[in-house]
Steps between C-alpha positions, in 0.01 A plus 500: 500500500263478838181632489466761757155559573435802809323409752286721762699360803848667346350829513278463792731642834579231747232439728440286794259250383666151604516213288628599143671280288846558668408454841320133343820406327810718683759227330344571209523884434765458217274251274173697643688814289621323177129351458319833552768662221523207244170305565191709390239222613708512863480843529136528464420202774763719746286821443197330520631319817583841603215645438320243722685507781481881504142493512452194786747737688223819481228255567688352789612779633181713436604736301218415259147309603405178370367159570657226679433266204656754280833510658448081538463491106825781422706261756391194284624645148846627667513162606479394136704745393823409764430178370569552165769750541670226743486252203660771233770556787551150535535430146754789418759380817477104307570662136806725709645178671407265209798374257 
């Protein structure tokens, strides 16, 4: 049986920060889905990648204040984060197509 862990960004209303983990991977959506519901390590990097992104988005915006540096170092861990979640993607399309 999945694990089905909620996450903040099901319950959150959409909103119009750009860049979430659909718009990233738009072929993806499907697989993006099944990992948040059945992958409780995947879910946490999407809400943490969420989380991120939300918070660049005030700070770019200027909703909230901060330093230039700041946003720099928020930018670098999504960075790490899409990388990782791009590998986990990657590695759940070969084990789909694999014999």
């Amino acid at each position: 049986m999945p694990v089905q862990t909620p996450t903040d960004f099901d319950e959150m209303p959409p909103g119009n920060t750009a860049g979430g983990l659909e718009d990233q991977f738009p072929y993806d959506a499907e697989m993006l889905h099944r990992l948040r519901l059945g992958d409780a390590y995947f879910c946490n990097l999407a809400a943490r990648y969420h989380a991120l992104n939300r918070a660049i988005h005030r700070f770019e915006t200027e909703v909230e204040r901060c330093s230039a540096f700041h946003v720099e170092r928020l930018k670098t861990q999504r960075l790490k984060l899409l990388d990782e979640i791009t590998a986990i993607l990657e590695q759940a399309e070969q084990r789909l197509v694999a014999p």
